[in-house]
MARKOL-149015 format. One line per field, with one value per residue: residue number from 1; residue in three letters; z, x, y of N, C-alpha, C, CB in turn. Coordinates in steps of 0.05 Angstrom, whole numbers, padded with zeros to 5 digits, always signed. Atoms other than C-alpha are relative to their C-alpha. Glycine has a CB too. Example, Ala and Ser with C-alpha at 12.3 -4.5 7.8 and 13.67 -1.06 7.14 Angstrom:
<sites>
seq = [1  2] .
type = [ALA  SER] .
nz = [+00000  -00001] .
nx = [+00018  -00016] .
ny = [-00024  -00024] .
caz = [+00156  +00143] .
cax = [+00246  +00273] .
cay = [-00090  -00021] .
cz = [+00000  +00014] .
cx = [+00018  -00015] .
cy = [+00024  +00022] .
cbz = [+00025  -00029] .
cbx = [-00020  +00009] .
cby = [+00001  +00009] .
</sites>
This chain:
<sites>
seq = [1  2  3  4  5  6  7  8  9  10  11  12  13  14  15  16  17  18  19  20  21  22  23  24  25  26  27  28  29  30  31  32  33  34  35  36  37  38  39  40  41  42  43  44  45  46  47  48  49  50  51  52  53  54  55  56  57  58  59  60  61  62  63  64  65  66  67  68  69  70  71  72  73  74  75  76  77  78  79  80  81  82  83  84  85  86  87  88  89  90  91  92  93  94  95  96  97  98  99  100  101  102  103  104  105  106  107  108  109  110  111  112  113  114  115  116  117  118  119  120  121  122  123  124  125  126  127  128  129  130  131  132  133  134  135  136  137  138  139  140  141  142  143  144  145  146  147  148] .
type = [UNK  UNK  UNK  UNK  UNK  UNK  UNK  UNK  UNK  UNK  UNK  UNK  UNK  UNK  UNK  UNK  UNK  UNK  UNK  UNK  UNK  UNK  UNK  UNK  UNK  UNK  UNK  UNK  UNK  UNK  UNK  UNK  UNK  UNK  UNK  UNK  UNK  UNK  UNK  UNK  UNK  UNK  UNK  UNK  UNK  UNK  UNK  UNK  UNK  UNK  UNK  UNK  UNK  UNK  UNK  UNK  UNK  UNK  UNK  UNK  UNK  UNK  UNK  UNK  UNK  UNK  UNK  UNK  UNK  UNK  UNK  UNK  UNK  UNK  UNK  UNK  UNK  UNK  UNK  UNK  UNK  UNK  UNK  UNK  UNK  UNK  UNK  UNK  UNK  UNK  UNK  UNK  UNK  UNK  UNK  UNK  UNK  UNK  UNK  UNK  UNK  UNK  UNK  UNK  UNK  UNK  UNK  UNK  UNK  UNK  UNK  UNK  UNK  UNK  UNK  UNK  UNK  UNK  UNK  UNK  UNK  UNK  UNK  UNK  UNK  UNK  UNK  UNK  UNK  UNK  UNK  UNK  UNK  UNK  UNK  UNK  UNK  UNK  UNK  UNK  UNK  UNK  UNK  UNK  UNK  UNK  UNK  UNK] .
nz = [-00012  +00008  -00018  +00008  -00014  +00000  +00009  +00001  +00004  +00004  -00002  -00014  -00036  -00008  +00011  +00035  +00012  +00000  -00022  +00000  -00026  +00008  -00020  -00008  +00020  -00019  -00022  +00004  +00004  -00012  -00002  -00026  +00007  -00012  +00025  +00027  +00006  +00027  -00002  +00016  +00028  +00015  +00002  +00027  +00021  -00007  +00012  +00026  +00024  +00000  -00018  +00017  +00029  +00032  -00005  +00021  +00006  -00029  +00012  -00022  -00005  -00007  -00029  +00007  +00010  -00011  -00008  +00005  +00018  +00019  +00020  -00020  +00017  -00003  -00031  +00001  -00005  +00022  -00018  +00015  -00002  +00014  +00006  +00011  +00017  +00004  +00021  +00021  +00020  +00019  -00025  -00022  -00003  -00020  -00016  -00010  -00022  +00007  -00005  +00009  -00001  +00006  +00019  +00008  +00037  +00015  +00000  -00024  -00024  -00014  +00017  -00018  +00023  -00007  +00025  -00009  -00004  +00022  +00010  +00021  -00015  +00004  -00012  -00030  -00015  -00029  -00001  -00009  -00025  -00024  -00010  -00028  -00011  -00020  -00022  -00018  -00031  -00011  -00035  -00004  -00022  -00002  +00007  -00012  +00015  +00023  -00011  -00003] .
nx = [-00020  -00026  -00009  -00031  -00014  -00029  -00012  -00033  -00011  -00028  -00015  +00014  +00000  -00023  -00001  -00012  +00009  +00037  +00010  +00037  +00016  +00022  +00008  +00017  +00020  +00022  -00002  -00020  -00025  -00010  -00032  -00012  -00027  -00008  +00003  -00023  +00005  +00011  +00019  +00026  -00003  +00023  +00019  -00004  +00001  +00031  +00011  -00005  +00016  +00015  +00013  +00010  -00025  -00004  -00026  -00017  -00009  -00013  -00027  -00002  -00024  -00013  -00002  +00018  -00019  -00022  -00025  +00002  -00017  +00016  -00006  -00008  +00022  +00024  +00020  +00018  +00014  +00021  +00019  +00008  +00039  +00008  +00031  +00005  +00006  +00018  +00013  -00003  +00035  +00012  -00001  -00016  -00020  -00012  -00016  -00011  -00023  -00006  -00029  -00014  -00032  -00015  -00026  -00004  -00021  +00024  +00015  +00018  -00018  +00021  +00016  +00013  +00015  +00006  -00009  +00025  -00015  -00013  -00022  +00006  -00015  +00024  +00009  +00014  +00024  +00008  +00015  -00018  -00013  +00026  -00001  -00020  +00002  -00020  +00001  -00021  +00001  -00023  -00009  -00024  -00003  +00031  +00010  +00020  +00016  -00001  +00026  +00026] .
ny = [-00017  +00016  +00012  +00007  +00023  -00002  -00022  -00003  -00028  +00000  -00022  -00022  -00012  +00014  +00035  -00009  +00032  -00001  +00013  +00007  +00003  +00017  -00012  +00027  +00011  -00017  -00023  -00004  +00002  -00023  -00002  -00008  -00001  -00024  -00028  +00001  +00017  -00001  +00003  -00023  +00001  +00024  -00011  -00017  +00013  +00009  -00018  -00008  +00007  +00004  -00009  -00016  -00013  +00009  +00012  -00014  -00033  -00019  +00002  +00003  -00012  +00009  +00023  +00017  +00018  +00012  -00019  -00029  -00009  -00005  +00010  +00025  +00016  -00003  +00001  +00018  +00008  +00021  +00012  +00031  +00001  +00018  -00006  -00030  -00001  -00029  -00009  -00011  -00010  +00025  +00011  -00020  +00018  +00011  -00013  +00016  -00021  -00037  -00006  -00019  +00000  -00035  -00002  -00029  +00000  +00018  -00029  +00003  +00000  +00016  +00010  +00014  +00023  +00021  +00030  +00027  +00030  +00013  -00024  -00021  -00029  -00021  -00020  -00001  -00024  -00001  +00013  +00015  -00004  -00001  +00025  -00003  -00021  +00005  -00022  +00001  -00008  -00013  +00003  -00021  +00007  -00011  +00022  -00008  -00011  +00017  +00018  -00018] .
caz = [-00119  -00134  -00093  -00088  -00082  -00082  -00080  -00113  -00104  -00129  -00122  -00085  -00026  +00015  -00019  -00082  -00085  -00109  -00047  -00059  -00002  -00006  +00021  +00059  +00029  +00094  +00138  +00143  +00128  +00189  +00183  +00242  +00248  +00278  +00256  +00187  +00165  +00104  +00131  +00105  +00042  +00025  +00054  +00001  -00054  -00044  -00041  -00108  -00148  -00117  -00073  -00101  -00145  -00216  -00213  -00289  -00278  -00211  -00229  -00164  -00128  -00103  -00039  -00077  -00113  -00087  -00056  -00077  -00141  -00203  -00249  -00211  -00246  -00256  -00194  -00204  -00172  -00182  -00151  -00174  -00173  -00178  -00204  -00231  -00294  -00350  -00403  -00477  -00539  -00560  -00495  -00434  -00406  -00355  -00305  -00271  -00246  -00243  -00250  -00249  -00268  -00275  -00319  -00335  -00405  -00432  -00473  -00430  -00362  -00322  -00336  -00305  -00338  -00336  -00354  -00368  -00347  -00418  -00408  -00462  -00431  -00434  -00411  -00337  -00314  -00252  -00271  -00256  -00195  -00163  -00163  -00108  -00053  -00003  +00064  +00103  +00188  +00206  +00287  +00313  +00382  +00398  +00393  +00445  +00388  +00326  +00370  +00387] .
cax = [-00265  -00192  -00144  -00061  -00026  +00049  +00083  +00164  +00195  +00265  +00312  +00261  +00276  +00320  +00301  +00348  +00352  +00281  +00241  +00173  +00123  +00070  +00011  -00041  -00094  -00143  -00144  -00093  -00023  +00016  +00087  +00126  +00199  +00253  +00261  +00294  +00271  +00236  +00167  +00132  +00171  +00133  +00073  +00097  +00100  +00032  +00004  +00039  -00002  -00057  -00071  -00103  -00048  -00038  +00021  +00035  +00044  +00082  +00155  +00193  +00242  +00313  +00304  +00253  +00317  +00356  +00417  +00392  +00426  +00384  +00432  +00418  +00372  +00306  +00251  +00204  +00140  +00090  +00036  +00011  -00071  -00114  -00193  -00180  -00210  -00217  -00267  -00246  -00292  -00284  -00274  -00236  -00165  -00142  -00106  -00041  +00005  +00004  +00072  +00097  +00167  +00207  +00266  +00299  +00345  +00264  +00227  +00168  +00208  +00143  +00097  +00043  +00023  -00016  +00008  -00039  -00018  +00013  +00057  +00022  +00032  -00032  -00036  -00061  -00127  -00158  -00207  -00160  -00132  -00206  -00212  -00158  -00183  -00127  -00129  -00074  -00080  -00021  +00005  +00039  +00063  -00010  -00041  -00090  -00114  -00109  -00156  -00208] .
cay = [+00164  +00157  +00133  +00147  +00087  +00115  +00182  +00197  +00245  +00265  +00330  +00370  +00416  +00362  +00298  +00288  +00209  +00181  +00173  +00129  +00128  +00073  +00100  +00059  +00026  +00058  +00111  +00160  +00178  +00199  +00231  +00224  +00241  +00282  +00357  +00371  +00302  +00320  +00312  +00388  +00376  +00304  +00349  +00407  +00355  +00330  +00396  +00414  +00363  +00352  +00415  +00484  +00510  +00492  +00443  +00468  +00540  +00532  +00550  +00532  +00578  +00565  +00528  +00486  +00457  +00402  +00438  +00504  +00496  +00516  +00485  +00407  +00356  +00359  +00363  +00304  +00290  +00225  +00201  +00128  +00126  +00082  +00093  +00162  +00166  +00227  +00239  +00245  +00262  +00188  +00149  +00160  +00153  +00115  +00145  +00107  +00167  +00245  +00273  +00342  +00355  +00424  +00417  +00481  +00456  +00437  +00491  +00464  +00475  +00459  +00404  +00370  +00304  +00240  +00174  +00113  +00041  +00029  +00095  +00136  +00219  +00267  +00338  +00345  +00361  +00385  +00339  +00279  +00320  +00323  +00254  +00245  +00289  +00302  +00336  +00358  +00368  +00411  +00389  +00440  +00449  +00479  +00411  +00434  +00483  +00434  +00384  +00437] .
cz = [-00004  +00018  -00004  +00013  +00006  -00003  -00005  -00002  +00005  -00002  +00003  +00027  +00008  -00004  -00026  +00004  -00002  +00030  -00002  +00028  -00010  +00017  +00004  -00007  +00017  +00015  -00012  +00002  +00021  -00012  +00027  -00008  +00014  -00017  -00016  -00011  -00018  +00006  -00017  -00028  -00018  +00008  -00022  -00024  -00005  +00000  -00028  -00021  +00008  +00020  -00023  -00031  -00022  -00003  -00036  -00010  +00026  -00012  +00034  +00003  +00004  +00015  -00014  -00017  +00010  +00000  -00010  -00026  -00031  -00025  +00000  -00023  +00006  +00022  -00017  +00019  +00000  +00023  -00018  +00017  -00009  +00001  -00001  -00039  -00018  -00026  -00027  -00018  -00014  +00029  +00030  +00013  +00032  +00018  +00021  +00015  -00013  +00001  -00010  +00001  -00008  -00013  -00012  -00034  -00015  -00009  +00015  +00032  +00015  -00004  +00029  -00022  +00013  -00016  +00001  +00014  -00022  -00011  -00013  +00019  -00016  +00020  +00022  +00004  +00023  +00002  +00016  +00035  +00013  +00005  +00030  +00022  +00028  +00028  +00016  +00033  +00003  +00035  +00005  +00036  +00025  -00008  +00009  -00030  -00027  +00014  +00000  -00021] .
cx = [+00028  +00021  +00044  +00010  +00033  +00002  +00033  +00003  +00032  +00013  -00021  +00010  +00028  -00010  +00020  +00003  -00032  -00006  -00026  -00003  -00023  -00020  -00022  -00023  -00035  +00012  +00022  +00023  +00010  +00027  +00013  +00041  +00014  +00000  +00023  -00007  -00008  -00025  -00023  +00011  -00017  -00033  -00004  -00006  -00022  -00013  -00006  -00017  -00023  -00019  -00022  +00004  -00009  +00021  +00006  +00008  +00020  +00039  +00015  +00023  +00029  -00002  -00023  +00024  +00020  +00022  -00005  +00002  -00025  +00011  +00000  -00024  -00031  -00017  -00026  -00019  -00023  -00007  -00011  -00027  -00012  -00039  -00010  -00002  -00004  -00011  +00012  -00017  -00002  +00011  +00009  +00023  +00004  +00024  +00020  +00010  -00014  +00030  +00005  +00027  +00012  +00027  +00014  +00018  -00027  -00016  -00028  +00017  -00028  -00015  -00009  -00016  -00011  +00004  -00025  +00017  +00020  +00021  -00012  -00007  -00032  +00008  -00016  -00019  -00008  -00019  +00005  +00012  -00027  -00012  +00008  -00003  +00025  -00007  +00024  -00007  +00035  -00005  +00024  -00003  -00028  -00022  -00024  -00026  -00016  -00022  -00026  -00017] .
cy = [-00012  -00003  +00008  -00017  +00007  +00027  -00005  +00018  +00007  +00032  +00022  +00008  -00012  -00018  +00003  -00026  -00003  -00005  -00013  -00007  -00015  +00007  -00026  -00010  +00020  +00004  +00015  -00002  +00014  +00002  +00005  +00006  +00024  +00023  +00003  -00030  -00008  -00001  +00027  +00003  -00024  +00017  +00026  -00011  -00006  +00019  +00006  -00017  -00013  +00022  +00037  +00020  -00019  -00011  +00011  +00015  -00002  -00009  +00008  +00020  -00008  -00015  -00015  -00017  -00018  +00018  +00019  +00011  +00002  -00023  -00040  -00004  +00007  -00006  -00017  -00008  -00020  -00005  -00016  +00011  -00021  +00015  +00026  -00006  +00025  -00005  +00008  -00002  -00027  -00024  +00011  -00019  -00010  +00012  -00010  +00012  +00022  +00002  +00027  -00001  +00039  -00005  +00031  -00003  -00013  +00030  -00001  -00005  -00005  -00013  -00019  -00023  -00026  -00016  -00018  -00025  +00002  +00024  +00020  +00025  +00011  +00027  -00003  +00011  +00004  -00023  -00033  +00012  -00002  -00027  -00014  +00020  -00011  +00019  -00002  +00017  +00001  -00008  +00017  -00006  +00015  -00020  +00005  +00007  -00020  -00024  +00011  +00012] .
cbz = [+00030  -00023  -00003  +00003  -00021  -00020  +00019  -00017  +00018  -00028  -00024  +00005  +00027  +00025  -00011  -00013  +00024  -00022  +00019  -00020  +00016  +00000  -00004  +00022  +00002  +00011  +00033  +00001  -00024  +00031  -00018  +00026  -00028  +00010  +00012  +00011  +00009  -00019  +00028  +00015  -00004  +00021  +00024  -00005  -00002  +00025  +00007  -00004  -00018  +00000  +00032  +00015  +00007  -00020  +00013  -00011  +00002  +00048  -00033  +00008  +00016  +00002  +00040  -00017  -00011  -00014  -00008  +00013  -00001  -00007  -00005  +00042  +00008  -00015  +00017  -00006  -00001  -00023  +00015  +00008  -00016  +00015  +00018  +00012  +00005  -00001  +00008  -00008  -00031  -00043  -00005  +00028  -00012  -00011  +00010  -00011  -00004  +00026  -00014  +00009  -00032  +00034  -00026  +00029  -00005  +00026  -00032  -00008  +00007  +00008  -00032  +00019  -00024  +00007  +00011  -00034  -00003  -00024  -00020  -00023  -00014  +00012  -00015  +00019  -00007  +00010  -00025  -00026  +00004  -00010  -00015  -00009  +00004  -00015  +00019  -00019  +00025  -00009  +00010  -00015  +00004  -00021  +00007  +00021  -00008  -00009  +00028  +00012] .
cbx = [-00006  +00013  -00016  +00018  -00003  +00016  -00006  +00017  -00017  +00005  +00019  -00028  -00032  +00013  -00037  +00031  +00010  -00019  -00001  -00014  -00009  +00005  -00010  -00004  +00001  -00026  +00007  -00001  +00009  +00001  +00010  -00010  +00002  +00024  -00003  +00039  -00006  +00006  +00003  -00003  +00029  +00003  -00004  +00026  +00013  -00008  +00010  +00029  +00014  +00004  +00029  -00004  +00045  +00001  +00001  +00001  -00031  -00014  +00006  +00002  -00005  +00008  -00009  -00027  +00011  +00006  +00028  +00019  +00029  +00001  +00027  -00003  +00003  -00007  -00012  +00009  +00003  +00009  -00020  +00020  -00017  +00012  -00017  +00035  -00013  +00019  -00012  +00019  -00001  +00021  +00015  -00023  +00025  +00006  -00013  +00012  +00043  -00014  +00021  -00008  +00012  +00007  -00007  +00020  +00041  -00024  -00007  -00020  +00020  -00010  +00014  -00020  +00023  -00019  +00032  -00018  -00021  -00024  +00023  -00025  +00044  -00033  -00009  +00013  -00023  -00015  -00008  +00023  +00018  -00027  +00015  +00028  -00034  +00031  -00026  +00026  -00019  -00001  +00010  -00007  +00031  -00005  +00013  +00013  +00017  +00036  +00002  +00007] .
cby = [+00005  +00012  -00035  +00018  -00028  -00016  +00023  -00011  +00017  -00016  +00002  -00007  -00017  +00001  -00017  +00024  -00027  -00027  +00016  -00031  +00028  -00029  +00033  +00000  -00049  -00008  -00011  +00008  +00007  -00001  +00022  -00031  +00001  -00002  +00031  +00004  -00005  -00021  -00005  +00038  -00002  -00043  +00004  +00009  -00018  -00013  +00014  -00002  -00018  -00023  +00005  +00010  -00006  +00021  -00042  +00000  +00031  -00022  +00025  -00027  +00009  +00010  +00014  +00013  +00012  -00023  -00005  +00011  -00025  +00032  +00017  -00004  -00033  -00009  +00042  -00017  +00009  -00027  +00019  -00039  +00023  -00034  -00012  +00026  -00012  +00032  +00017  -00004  +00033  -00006  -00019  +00012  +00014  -00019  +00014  -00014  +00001  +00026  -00021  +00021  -00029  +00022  -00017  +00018  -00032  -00027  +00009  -00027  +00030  +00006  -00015  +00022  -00012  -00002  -00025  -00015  -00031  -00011  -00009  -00008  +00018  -00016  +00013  +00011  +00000  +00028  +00004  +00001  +00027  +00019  -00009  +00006  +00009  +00007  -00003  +00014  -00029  +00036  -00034  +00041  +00009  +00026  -00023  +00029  +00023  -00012  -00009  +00022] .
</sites>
């Protein structure tokens, strides 16, 4: 089973400096924080590449762009992994990061890719994303319910 050791994430939503999060080796990840803080956007990001969607068909809206602005740098996502592995017809690669990116001046404007350790870039598979199983527990002010 594979494991994320790090998420970055740059000019999404309201993050636009990189932000890495080192996640914890066991148990889970809480987010705490006041509101507006960025918290369901690092839970958005995390969805996006590792939840049911297709991180290389999802072409993001306005408010998915740092400041709104379409014409702003590219929206980067990565998640570092460790002991995700995929199958090819003459070995198999090594799997270091996922990273989708959305660039709009790229004739591939969305892309979902895997790097190895040594950098070299492969096309994304689910196969690689099912490795990493993620779950997210929404706390809302209905905690009562969310316990029960």
């Amino acid at each position: 089973m594979g494991r994320v050791r790090y998420l970055r994430i740059q000019n999404f939503r309201s993050i636009g400096e990189p932000v890495e999060i080192t996640m914890p080796e066991r148990g889970p990840l809480v987010l705490l924080g006041a509101n507006n803080a960025g918290k369901s956007n690092i839970v958005r990001a995390v969805d996006l590449l590792l939840g049911e969607g297709w991180p290389g068909s999802y072409e993001p809206d306005d408010h998915d762009h740092h400041g709104r602005s379409r014409d702003a740098v590219p929206i980067e996502i990565t998640a570092g992994v460790s002991d995700v592995v995929v199958p090819l017809r003459d070995g198999w690669f090594e799997v270091d990061a996922m990273r989708w990116r959305f660039d709009p001046d790229q004739d591939r404007r969305s892309a979902f890719d895997l790097i190895s350790p040594d950098g070299y870039e492969r096309w994304g598979s689910n196969g690689a994303r099912d490795q990493c199983f993620c779950m997210v527990i929404g706390a809302d002010r209905r905690l009562q319910y969310q316990l029960s």
